[in-house]
N, C-alpha and C positions, 0 to 999 in steps of 0.2 A: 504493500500500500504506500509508503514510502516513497518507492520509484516512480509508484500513479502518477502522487501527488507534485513530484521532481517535473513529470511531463505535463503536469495536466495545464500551465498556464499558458504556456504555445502552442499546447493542441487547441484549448480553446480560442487562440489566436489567429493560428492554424486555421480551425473550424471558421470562422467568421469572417478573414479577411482573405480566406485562399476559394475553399472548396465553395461558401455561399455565395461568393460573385459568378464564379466559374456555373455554378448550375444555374442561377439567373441569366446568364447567356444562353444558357440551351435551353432554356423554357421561353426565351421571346423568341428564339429559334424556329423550334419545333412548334411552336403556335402557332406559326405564318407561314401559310401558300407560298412565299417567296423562299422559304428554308431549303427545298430542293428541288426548286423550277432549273428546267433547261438552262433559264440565261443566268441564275446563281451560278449552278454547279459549273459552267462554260468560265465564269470569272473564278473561281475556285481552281480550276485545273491549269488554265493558262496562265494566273499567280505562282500555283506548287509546278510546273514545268521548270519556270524562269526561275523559283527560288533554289530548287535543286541544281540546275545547269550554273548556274553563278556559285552557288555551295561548292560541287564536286571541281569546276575548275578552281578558285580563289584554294583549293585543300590542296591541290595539285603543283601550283605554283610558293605555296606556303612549303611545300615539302618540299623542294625546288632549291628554295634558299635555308631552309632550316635546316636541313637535314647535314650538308658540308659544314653550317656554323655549328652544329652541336658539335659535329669532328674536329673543330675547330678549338674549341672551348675544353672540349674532352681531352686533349691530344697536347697540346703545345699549349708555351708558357711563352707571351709578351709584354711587353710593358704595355700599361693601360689597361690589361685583361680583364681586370677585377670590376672597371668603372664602364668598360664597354658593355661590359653580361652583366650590370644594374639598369644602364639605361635603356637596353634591350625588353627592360621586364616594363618600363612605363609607359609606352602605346598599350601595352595588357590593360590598362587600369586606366587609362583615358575616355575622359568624354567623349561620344562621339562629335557631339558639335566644335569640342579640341581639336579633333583629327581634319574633319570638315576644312576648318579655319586654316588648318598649317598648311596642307595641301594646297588650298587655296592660296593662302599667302607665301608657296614656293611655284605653284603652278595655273595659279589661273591668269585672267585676266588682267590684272594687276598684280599679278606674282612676281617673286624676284628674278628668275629664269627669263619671262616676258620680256619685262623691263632692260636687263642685261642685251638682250639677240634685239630686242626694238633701238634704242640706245646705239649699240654697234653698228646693224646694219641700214642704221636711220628708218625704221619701219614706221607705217600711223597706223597698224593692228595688229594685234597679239601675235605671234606667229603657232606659237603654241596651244590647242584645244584639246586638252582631255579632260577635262571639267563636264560633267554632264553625258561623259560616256561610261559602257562597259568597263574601258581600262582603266576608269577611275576608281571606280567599284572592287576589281580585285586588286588594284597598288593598297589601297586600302585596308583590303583584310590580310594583304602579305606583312605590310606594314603592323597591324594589331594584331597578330597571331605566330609568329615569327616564334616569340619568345615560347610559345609555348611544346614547340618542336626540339627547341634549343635544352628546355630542363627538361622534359621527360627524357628524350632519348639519349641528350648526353650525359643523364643524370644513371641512365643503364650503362650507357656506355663507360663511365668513370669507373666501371663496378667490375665490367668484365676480369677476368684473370688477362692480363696479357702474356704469358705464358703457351694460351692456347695456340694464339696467334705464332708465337713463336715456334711451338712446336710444327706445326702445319709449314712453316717457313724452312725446319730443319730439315721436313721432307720431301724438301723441292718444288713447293707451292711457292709461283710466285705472287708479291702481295696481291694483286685483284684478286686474284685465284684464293687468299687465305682468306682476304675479307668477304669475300661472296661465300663465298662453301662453310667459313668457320663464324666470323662476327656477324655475318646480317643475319644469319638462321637464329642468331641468341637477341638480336634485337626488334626481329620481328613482333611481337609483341608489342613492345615498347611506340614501335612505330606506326603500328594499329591502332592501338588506343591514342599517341597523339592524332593521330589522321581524324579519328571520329571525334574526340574533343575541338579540331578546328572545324570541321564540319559541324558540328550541330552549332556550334558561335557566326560560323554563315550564315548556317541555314536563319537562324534567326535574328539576324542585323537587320537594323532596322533605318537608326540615324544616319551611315553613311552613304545606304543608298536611297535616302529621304534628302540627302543636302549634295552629294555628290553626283548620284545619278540621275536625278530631275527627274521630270514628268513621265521620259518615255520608259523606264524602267521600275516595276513594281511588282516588291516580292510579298510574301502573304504579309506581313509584317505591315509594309507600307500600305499596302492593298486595305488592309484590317483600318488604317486610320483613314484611309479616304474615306470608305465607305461608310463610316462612324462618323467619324467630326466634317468630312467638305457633304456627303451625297445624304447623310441622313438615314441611310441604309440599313440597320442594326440585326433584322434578320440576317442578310449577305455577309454582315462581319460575323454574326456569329455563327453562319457557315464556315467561314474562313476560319476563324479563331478554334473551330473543334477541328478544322484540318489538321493547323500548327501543331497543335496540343498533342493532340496524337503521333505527329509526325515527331515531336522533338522526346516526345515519352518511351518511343519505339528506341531511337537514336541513341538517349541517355541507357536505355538497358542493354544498348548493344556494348557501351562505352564502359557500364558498371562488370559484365561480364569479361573485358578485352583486362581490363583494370588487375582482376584478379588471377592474371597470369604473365603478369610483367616481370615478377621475379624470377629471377634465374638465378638456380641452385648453382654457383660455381665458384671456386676461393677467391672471395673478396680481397683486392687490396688496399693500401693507401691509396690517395686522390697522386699524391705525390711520385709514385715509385713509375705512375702511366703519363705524368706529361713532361716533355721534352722539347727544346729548344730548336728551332728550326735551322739545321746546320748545311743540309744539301740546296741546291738553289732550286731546284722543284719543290722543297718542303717551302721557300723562301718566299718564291713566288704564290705557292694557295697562300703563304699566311698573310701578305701583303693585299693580294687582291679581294678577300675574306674580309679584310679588315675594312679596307676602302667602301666596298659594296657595303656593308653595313653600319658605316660611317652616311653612305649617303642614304640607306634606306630610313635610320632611325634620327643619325641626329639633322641632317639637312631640314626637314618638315617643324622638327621641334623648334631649330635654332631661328627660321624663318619667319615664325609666328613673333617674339618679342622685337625681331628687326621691324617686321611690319609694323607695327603696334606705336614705332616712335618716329616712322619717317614720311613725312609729306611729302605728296606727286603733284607734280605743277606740269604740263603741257605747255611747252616753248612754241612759240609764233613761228611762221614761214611755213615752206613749200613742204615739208615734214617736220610729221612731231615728234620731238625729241622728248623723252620722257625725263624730267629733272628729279630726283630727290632731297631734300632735306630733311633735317633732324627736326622734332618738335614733341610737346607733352599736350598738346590739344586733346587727343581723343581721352585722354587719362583722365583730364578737367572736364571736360565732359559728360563724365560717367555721375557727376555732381549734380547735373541740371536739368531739372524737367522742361524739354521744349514746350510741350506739347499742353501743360497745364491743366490736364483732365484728372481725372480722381481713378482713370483705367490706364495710367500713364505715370510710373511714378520717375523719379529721377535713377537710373541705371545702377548707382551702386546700390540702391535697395532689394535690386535681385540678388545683392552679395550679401546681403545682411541676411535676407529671407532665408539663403542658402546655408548658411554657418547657422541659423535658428535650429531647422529642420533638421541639418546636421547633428547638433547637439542631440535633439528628439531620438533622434533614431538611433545615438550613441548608446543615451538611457534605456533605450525599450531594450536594445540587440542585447545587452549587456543582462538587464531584468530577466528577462526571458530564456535566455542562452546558458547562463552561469548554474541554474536546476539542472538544464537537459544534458550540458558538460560535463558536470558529478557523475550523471548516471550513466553515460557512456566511457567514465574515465576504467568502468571497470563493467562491463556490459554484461548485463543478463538475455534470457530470452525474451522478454519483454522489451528491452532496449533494442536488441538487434530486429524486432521486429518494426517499431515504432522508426527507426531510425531511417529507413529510405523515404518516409514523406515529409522530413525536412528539405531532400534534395529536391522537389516538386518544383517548388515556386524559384527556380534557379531554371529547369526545362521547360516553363512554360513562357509565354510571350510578355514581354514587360506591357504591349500594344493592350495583348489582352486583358493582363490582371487589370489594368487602367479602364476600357473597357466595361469591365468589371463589374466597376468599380462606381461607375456612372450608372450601370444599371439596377445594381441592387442598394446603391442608398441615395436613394432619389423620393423615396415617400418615407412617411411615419412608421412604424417608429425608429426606423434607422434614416432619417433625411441627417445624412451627414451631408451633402452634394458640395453645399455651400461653405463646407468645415474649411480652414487651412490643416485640419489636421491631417487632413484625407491621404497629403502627400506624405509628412514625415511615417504615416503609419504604409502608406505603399512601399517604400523606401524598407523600412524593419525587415519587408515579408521579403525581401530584396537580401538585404545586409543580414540575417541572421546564420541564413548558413556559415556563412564568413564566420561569422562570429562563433558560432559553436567550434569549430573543426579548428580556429584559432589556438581556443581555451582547452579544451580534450586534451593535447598531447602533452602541457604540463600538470594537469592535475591527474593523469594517470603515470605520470613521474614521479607523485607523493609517496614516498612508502608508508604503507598504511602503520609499519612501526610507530613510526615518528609519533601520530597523532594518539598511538596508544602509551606511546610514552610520556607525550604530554598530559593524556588525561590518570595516570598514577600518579603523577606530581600532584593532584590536585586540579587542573586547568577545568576550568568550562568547556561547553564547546565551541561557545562564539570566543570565550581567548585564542583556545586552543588553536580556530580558524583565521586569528589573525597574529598569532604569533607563530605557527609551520606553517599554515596553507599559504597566507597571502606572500611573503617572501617567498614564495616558489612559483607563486602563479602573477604575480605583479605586471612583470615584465610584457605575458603574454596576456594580460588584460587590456595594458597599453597597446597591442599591436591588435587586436580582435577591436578596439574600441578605434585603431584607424583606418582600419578596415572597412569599419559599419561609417566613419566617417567617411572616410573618402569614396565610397559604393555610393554614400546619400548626397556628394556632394556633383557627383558627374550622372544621377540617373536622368533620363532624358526622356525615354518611351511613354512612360506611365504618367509622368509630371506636366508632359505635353497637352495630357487628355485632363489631366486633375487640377493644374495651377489657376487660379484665379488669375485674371487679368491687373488687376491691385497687389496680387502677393508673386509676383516671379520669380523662377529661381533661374543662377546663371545663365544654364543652360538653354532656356526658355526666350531668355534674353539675348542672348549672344542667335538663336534660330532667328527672332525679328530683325533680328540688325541685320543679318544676312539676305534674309528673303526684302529688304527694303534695299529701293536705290541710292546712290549718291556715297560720294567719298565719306563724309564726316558716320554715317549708318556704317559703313565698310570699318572704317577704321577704330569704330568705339566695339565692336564686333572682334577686332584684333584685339583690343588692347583688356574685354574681359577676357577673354580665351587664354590670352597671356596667364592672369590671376588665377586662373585656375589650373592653368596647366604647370606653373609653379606649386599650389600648392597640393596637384596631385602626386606631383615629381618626390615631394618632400616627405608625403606619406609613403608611398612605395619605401624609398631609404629606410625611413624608421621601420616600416613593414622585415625591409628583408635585416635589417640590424640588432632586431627584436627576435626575428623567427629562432625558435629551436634549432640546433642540428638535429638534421634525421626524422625533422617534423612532415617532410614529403613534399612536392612541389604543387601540384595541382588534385 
């Protein structure tokens, strides 16, 4: 009873803000003639076509580049190694409307690359257009999923014996021949289940190909919020939305099964004894060109966005336009002042304020909620391990949807939350909490249960007891679960979209209107929040990985 009551205040959490929006979508669903007419299902299948075909390729160019960087990472030792495979891990953890804006601000229209090839060859238009296509859509997900090819497989890879390798070597295997026959048959696994972990974060991207790929490209995700917030539509979305759901529920168990046969039984070494300095000039050149390539993959987009953010573009007079830049703090001052004067229009940095509110919120819930359900998985019963896959739920379903939801089921009495601002920081929880659990787990199942029996023969309480051995064990990793559930609330985008009042915006919300609005000064106050947040998503990540356990697992 104990453990019930460990679960029972996220389940009822769980219950009310997961599973009762989710089946009020299929109840205005299945109630309307429009649920499985011809022309639904016709939008439904031409959605999951294009969402798939964009998934399977963006997985395929992800493994493209990630696969040589994990060998990369695995294998040799360079200067900077340690700060490149950090910033590799912060497109993972970025806003979409971040990514959006960097891109942008290295390739669009007013990008820096533009600017440079306009400038040089004296052009009056961009020469460059990938904005608004396909190629923008997978740079994108190579871009945010990268990192996640890099730890799992090279995370196997560190692990291998290299021994075997050598062995295969003494018997006249030359290396292709040792690493095809002997390493990839041990990493396959590994390389399975990252594939499906970047696959199913395709299949259900939403922001990048809502601000990257424009009008003519719409995946269920996207499809899900036209047909809700622009067409009115809400049977058709929630046709759509039980596609996803299903579709990413299938995905995630393919992913929880791949998951649990990534270990390879074979004598683990040191990290140390397997990487080695690049001495021959073929080792010289991958590690050079390796390094270059994801020099420009991760840091060019990042470092473009705070350049943009401070430089003003002036068009020079004459027979061609030359494109001038200057340094300035205008759009920064900016973020100070309500144009517009309406009471639906507040002055820009109040969607920072909103943001950091809501952040807090969902620090306090993920933490309330999470720190019961952490205890009882620090040492799991059958009860636990059963309970325990429908925390992973609201991680596979669609942020479009829970949002969705979320408008459909508290919209009357006695749940008319609609109008709440709390609607967001509590979508945000159902968001951050897995984080947060799977955070806290690996050191309170670190506790030896001596300890706390040792403290309670002294005499101790339990609540001393709890804060004299637990919290000194668990501290650390409370701060890193609590930036977690931060920084997840500070960059959600899907769900906030559908839920944020127009009076209470959060960044990201913010930073979408400056974008979809014309004109320089909208362009560049659009830069210059993106900036702010992709600072201080940068900053979490660090503390995130500085904080982490050894051996706490990557993904």
């Amino acid at each position: 009873m104990r453990r019930f009551f460990s679960w029972l205040p996220a389940l009822l959490f769980l219950g009310l803000f997961f599973f009762y929006p989710l089946a009020k979508i299929l109840a205005v669903g299945v109630g309307s003639s429009l649920f499985i007419a011809p022309e639904s299902l016709q939008i439904g299948f031409r959605a999951l076509r294009f969402t798939l075909y964009q998934a399977a390729l963006s997985m395929l160019l992800t493994l493209l580049v990630g696969l040589p960087a994990a060998y990369l990472f695995a294998r040799y030792g360079f200067r900077g190694k340690s700060l490149l495979r950090a910033l590799t891990a912060v497109p993972f953890m970025l806003p979409t409307v971040v990514v959006a804006a960097g891109f942008n601000a290295l390739l669009g229209p007013r990008g820096w690359v533009n600017l440079a090839l306009m400038n040089f060859f004296e052009l009056q238009s961009p020469p460059v257009t990938i904005l608004h296509t396909l190629g923008a859509i997978l740079l994108a997900h190579v871009f945010y999923n990268t990192t996640i090819v890099i730890r799992v497989v090279g995370n196997a890879l560190v692990h291998l014996d290299p021994r075997l390798e050598h062995a295969a070597r003494l018997l006249g295997a030359t290396p292709a021949r040792a690493f095809r026959e002997v390493t990839l048959p041990l990493l396959r696994p590994s390389i399975l289940a990252a594939s499906l972990l970047v696959f199913l974060f395709d299949f259900t991207s939403f922001g990048v190909v809502l601000l990257l790929g424009g009008p003519t490209f719409a995946t269920l995700e996207v499809e899900i919020y036209i047909q809700a917030l622009h067409m009115l539509n809400m049977p058709v979305a929630a046709l759509l939305s039980l596609i996803q759901l299903l579709c990413t529920l299938a995905f995630s168990v393919l992913y929880s099964r791949s998951v649990t046969r990534t270990v390879v039984q074979v004598a683990q070494r040191p990290a140390e004894t397997v990487v080695r300095q690049a001495k021959r000039w073929r080792e010289r050149l991958f590690v050079g060109s390796m390094v270059a390539l994801l020099f420009a993959l991760f840091i060019l987009p990042m470092a473009a966005l705070p350049l943009r953010s401070v430089s003003r573009l002036e068009a020079a007079r004459g027979e061609r336009a030359i494109v001038q830049t200057g340094l300035t703090g205008d759009y920064y001052r900016e973020l100070f002042v309500n144009r517009r004067g309406s009471r639906f229009y507040v002055p820009p940095i109040r969607a920072a304020y909103n943001s950091l509110e809501y952040a807090a919120i969902t620090v306090v819930l993920s933490l309330l909620l999470g720190f019961p359900v952490a205890s009882a998985l620090a040492r799991p019963k059958r009860l636990d391990r059963l309970l325990d896959p429908l925390l992973m739920l609201p991680l596979g379903a669609s942020a479009v949807t829970l949002g969705l939801g979320f408008i459909v089921a508290f919209n009357r009495p006695p749940l008319a939350l609609l109008g709440s601002p709390w609607l967001v920081p509590l979508a945000h929880t159902m968001v951050a909490l897995p984080f947060a659990i799977r955070s806290l787990q690996p050191a309170l199942a670190a506790i030896p249960e001596r300890y706390r029996q040792a403290a309670a023969m002294l005499g101790a309480s339990p609540l001393r007891t709890w804060f004299a051995v637990d919290w000194p064990i668990v501290s650390r990793a409370t701060l890193a679960a609590a930036t977690f559930a931060f920084t997840v609330s500070l960059g959600e985008f899907g769900a906030t979209s559908l839920l944020a009042r127009p009076e209470y915006p959060t960044i990201p919300t913010a930073i979408y209107r400056f974008l979809s609005q014309p004109g320089g000064l909208n362009y560049g106050q659009a830069m210059a929040m993106a900036t702010l947040l992709m600072f201080l998503t940068t900053a979490g990540i660090f503390l995130i990985e500085k904080l982490r356990l050894p051996g706490a697992g990557e993904f």
